[in-house]
C-alpha positions as CSV (number, residue, x, y, z in Angstrom):
1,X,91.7,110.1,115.8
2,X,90.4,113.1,113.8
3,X,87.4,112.8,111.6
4,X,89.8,113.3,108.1
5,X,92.0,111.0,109.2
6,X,89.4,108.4,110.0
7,X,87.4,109.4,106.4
8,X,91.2,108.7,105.1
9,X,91.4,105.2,106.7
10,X,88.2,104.1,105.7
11,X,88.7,105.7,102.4
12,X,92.0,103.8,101.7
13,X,90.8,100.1,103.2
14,X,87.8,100.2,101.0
15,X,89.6,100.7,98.0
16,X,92.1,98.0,98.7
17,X,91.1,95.7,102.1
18,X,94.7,93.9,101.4
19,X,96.7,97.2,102.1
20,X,99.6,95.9,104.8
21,X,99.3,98.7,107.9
22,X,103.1,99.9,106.7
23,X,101.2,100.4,102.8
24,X,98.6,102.2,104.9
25,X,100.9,104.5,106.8
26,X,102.3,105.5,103.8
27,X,99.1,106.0,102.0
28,X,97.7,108.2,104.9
29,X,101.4,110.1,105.4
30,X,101.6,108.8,109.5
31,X,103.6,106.9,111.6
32,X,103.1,102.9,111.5
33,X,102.8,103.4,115.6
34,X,99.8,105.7,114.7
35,X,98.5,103.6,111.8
36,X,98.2,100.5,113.9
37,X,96.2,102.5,116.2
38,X,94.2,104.0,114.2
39,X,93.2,100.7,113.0
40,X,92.8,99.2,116.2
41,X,90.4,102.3,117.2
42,X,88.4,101.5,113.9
43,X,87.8,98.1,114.7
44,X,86.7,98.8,118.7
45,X,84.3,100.9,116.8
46,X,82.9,98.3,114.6
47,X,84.2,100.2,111.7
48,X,86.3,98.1,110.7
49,X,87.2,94.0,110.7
50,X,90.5,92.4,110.5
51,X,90.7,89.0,108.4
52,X,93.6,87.0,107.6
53,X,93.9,85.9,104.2
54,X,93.2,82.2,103.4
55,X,95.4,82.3,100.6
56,X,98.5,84.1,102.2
57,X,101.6,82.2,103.1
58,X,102.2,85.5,105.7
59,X,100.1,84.7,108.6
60,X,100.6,87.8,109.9
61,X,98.6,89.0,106.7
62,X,95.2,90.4,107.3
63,X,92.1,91.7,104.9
64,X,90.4,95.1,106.8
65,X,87.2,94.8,105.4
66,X,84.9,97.7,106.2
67,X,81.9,96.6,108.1
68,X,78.2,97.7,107.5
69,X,78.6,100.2,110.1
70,X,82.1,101.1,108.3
71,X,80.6,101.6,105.0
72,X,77.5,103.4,106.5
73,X,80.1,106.1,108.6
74,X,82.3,106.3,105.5
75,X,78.9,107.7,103.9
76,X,78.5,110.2,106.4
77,X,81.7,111.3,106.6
78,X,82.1,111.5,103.5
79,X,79.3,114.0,102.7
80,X,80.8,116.4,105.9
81,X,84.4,115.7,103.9
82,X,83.3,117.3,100.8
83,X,81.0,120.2,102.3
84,X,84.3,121.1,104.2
85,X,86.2,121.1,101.4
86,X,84.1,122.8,99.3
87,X,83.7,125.7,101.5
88,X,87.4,125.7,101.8
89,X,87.3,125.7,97.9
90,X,84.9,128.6,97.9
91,X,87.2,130.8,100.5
92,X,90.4,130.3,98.5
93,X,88.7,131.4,95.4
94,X,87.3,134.6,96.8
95,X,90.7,135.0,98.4
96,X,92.3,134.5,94.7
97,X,90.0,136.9,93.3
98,X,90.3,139.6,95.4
99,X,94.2,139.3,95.7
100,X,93.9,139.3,91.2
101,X,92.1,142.7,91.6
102,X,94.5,144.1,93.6
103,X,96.8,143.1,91.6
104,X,95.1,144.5,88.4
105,X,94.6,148.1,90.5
106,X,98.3,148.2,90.9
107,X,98.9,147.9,87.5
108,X,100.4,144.1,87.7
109,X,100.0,142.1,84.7
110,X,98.3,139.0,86.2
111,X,97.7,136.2,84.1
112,X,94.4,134.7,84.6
113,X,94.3,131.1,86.4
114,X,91.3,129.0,85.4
């Protein structure tokens, strides 16, 4: 299970802990097959904990409640998510730039994109 994927999960359950594992898979664009074990790897890691719902007629239904351990890897994650992300952020705008200036040196007629 790959670290975006796993920031993803995390991401999605603690936003809404009553998300069904097929509402997940879509969510996360995968497979149920790979949902389901992607959850299953979350909770051998603590990450995660599966609850059923009290209230819920469906006793298949289940509450994935992000555990301390969860919420304090979500954190960490979370900060390598967004460093990633912004160095990719940084590339593709030097790329854009210098690709503009080409551009502009060829005599194209580039609008500017802000």
């Amino acid at each position: 299970m790959t670290e975006d994927l796993t920031f993803q999960a995390l991401r999605q359950l603690q936003a809404n802990p009553r998300l069904s594992q097929r509402q997940l898979a879509r969510a996360l664009g995968i497979s149920l097959g790979k949902t389901n074990y992607c959850l299953r790897a979350l909770i051998a890691r603590g990450l995660v904990k599966a609850e059923h719902f009290r209230t819920s007629k469906n006793k298949l239904a289940y509450a994935y409640l992000l555990t301390p351990e969860g919420i304090d890897a979500k954190a960490r994650i979370t900060v390598r998510f967004l460093k990633r992300k912004q160095a990719e952020y940084d590339a593709l705008k030097l790329e854009l730039e210098q690709l503009l200036a080409e551009a502009q040196a060829e005599g194209l007629d580039i609008p500017q994109c802000d």
